[in-house]
Each structure stands twice: as structure tokens, then as C-alpha cells.
C-alpha positions as CSV (number, residue, x, y, z in Angstrom):
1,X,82.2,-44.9,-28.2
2,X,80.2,-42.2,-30.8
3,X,77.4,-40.7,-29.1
4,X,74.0,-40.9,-30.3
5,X,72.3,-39.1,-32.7
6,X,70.8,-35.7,-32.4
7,X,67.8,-35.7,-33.7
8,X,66.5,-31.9,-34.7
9,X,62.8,-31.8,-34.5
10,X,61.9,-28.5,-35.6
11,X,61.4,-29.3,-39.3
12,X,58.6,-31.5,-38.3
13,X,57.2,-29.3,-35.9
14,X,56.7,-26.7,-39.2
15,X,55.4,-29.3,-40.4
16,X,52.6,-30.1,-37.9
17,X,51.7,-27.0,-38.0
18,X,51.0,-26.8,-41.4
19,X,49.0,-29.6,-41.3
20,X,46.8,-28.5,-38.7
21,X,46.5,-25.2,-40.3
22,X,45.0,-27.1,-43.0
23,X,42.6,-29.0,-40.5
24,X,41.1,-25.2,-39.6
25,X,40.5,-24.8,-43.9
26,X,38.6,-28.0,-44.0
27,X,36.6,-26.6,-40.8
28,X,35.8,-23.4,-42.3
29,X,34.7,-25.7,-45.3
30,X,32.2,-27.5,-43.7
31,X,31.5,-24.2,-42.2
32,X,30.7,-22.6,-45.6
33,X,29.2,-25.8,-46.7
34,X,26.4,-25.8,-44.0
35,X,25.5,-22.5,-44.4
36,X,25.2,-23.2,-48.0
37,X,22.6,-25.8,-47.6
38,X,21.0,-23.5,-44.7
39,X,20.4,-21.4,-47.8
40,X,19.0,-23.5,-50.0
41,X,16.6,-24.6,-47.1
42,X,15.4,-20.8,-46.6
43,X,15.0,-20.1,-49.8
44,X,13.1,-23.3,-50.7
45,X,15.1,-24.5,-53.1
46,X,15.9,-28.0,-54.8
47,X,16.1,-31.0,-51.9
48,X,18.6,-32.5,-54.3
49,X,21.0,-29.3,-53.6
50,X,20.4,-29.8,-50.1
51,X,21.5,-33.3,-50.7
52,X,24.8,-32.3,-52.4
53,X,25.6,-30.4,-49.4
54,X,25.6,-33.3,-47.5
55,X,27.4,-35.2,-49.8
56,X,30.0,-32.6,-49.6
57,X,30.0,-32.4,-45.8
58,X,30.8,-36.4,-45.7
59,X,33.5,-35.7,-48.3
60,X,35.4,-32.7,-46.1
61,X,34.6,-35.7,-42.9
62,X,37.0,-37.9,-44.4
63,X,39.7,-35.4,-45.4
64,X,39.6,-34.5,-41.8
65,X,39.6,-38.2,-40.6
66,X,42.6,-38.7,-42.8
67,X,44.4,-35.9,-42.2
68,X,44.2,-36.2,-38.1
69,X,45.2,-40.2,-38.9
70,X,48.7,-38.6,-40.7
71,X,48.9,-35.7,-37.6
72,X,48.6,-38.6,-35.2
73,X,50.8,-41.0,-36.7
74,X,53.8,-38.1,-37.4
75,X,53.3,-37.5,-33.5
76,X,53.5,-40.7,-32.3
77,X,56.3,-41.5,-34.0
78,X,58.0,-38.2,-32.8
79,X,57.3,-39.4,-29.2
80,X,58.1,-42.9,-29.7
81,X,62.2,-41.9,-31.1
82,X,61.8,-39.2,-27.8
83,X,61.2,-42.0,-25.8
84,X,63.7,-44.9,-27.0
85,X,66.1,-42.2,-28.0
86,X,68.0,-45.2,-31.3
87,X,71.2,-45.5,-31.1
88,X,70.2,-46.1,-35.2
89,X,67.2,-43.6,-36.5
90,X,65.0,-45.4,-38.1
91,X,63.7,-43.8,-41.6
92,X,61.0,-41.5,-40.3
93,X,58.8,-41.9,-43.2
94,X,58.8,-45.4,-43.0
95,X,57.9,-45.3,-39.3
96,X,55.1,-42.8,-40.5
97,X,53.9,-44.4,-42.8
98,X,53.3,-47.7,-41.0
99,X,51.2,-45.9,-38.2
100,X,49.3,-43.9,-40.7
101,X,47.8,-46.5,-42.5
102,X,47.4,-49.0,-39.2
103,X,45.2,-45.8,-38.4
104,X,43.5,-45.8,-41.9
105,X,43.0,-49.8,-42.0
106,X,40.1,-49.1,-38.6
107,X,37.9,-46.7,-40.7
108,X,34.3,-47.1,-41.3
109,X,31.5,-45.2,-42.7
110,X,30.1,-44.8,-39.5
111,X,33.4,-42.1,-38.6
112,X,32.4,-40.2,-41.0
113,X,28.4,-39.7,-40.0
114,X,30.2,-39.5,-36.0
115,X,32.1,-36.2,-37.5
116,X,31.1,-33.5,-34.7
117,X,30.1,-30.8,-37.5
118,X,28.7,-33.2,-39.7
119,X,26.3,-34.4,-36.8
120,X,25.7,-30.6,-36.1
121,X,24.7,-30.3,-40.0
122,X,22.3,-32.6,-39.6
123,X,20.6,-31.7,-36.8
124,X,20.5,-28.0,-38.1
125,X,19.3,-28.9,-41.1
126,X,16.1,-31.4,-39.9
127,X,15.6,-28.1,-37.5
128,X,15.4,-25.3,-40.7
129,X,13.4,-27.9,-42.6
130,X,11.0,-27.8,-39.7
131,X,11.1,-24.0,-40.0
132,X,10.8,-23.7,-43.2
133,X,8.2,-26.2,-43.9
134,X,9.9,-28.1,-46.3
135,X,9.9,-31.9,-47.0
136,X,13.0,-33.6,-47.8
137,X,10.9,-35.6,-50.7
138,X,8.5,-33.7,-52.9
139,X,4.8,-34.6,-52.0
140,X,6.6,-36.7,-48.9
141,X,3.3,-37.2,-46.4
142,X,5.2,-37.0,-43.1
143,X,4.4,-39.4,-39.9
144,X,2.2,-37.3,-37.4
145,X,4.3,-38.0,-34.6
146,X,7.8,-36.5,-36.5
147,X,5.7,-33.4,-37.3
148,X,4.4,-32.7,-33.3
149,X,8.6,-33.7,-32.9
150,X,9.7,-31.1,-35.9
151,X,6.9,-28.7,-34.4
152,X,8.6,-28.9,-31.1
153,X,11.6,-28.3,-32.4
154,X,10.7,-25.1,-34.0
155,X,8.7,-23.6,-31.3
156,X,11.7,-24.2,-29.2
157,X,14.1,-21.9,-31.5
158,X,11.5,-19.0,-30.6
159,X,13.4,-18.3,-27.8
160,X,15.4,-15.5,-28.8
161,X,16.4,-14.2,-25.0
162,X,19.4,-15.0,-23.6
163,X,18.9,-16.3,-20.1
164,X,22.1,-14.5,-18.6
165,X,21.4,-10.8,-20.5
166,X,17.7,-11.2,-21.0
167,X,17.8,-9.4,-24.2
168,X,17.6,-10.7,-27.6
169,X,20.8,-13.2,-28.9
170,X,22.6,-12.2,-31.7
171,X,25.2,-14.7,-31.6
172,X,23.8,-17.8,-30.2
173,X,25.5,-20.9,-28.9
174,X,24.2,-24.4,-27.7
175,X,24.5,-26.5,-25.1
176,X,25.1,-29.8,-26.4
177,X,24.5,-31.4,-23.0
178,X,21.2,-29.7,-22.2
179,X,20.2,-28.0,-25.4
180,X,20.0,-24.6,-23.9
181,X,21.2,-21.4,-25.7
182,X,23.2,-18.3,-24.3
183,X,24.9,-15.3,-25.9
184,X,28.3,-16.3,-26.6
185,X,30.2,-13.9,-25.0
186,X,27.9,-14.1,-22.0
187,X,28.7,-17.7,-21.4
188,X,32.0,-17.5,-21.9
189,X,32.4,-15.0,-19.6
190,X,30.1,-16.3,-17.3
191,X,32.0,-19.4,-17.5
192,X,35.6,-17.5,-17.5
193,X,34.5,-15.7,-14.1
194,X,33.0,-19.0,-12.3
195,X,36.8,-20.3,-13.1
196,X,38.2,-17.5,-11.4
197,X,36.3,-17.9,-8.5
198,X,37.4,-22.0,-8.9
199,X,33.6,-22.8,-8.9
200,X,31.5,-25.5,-11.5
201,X,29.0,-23.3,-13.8
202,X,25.5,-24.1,-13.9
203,X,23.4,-23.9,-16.7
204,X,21.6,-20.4,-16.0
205,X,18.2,-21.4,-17.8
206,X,15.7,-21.3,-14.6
207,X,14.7,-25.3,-14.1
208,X,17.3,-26.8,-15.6
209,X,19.5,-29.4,-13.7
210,X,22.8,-29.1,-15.8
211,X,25.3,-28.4,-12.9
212,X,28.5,-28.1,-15.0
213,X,28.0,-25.4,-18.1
214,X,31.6,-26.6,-20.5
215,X,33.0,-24.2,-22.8
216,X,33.7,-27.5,-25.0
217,X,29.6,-27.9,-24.7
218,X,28.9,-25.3,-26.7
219,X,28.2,-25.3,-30.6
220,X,26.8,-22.1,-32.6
221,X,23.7,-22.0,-33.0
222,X,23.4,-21.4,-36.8
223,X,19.4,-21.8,-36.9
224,X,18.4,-19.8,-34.3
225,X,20.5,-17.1,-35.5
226,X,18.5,-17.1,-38.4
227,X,15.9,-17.2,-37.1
228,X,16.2,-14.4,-35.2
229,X,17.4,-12.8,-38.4
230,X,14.7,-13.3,-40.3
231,X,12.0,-11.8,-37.3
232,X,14.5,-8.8,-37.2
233,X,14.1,-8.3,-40.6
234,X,10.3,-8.4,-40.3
235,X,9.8,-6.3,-37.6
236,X,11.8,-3.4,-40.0
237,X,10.2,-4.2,-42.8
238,X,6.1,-3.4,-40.4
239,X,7.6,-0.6,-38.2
């Protein structure tokens, strides 16, 4: 009786990797995006180009939704033929293909506005509008209450002190959980040491009752670097 198949992986493996190599560009492109419509913000420039941005960060959403739909299905399939282990190999792309676009057939619109870094974007961006004073429609006569909420939002990025080093961030990150910001490579070693020690990390902003600080919790903080750009810049510019 012939034996079965041997099936050699490895070309799919290069493969995968590729494609998630190409998941990192479409990051760095909402990356460069965002901080392209921060820009525009600061320098009080057309809404409508501020608009475009967004438009383009939906657009680099759904080449990442897509893509991890194709990474997903090519895996599965990989662990499904692992798994059985055919007598008969099926046609791979075939297989593929079938679980890609059973993945493809759930989307909505609504995955798109999920996207982690598109949600970031716009949170970020109602935050420098509030910064920068500007309206998302010319002449727009903003609601009283969502200009306390826009001034509270501001006030709050005037915190430039880290709470671990107690001097001034240049490299902050948020909490996503409890919307505190650290130093980045305080937290993370903060966070790598409490692992050492096997213990749960606290959030070390005094009052606050987050008792389990996640590296996976933390987002940069685009705005507040900014903004603690632009007061640097200031203070040189008196002294």
C-alpha cells in the first residue's frame, strides 16, 4: 500500500510571511496617514483634507480586513490538511479560496469603523480639534455640553508628567482601559519587572483603581506628544 503524501510546507510559510510583512506596510500607512491629518489639524487647514484622511484610513481598514481574511483562510487550511493528514491533497487554492471568501461574505461597514487604529484616529483627531479650536464644519455653532466635553478633553492632555519618572514624557503611551499616560519605556519596564517578580501591575497614577496595567493596553499617544511639542517649542522660543 503507497504511503501518504508528504506535504512540504515551507513554501507557504514564505508565503505567510510575506503577507504579514505586508500587514506591518498597511500599519505604517495608517500610521503616516494619521499624522497627516494631525497636520492639517495644527496647522488649520481645510476640514475637507482632514476628511480625505479619513477616507483614506477606512480604505487602508479594509485592505487590512482583507488581507488577515486571506492570512486566516491560508492557515486554516494549513491546519486543517495537518490535522486529517488526505490520503488525496486536495488543491490548496481551491481549499483557500473557499475559506477566504466564506470570511469575506461576514463583512460590514461597521468592521471597518471597529479597525483598532482607525478608532484611535478618531479619537485623536476629535482631541487635536479640541486643541486646536477648530470645527469640523465652517461657522458650525457647537452644542455647549460637547464643548465643556472637548474642554475636558484638552485640559486633560496638559498633563505632561509621567506618573512613574515624574518628569516631562517625550514618548507617551495610553492606557486604553483607564485613559492614563506613562513614558513608554517606563511602563514597559515597569510592567517587564512586575512579570519578573510574577506580580499583576497597577496603574501607577495615584487614585486610580486599574489593578492590571497590559502591555496590549497601551496605544501612543500621538496628541499629547504634540502637545508637549508644541509647549517645548514655546518655552525656547521666550527663554
Amino acid at each position: 500500500m503507497p504511503g501518504r503524501s508528504v506535504i512540504s510546507f515551507s513554501g507557504v510559510d514564505t508565503c505567510l510571511s510575506s503577507l504579514k510583512t505586508c500587514q506591518s506596510y498597511i500599519s505604517a500607512g495608517m500610521d503616516i496617514a494619521t499624522n497627516v491629518a494631525f497636520d492639517l489639524v495644527e496647522n488649520h487647514n481645510d476640514m475637507e483634507e482632514v476628511n480625505e484622511m479619513e477616507k483614506v484610513m477606512l480604505q487602508y481598514a479594509a485592505m487590512s480586513r482583507e488581507l488577515s481574511h486571506y492570512i486566516d483562510a491560508v492557515e486554516d487550511t494549513v491546519n486543517q490538511i495537518k490535522r486529517d493528514k488526505p490520503d488525496v491533497v486536495p488543491d490548496l487554492n481551491d481549499v483557500v479560496e473557499e475559506k477566504f471568501k466564506a470570511l469575506e461574505s461576514t463583512n460590514s461597514d461597521l468592521d471597518l469603523q471597529r479597525n483598532e487604529k482607525f478608532v484611535l484616529f478618531k479619537e485623536h483627531l476629535k482631541e487635536m480639534k479640541a486643541q486646536f479650536g477648530v470645527l469640523s464644519v465652517p461657522d458650525e455653532i457647537p452644542d455647549l455640553e460637547l464643548v465643556d466635553e472637548d474642554i475636558a478633553v484638552t485640559q486633560s492632555q496638559m498633563n505632561f508628567i509621567c506618573p512613574i519618572t515624574q518628569v516631562e514624557m517625550k514618548k507617551p503611551v495610553r492606557n486604553k482601559i483607564c485613559r492614563h499616560t506613562y513614558e513608554e519605556n517606563a511602563i514597559l519596564e515597569h510592567i517587564w519587572l512586575k512579570e519578573q517578580q510574577k506580580k499583576k501591575v497597577r496603574c501607577p497614577t495615584v487614585g486610580c483603581n486599574n489593578a492590571e496595567v497590559k502591555k496590549s493596553d497601551l496605544v501612543p499617544d500621538e496628541v499629547l506628544k504634540r502637545a508637549i511639542s508644541s509647549q517645548s517649542k514655546q518655552n525656547r522660543s521666550t527663554q
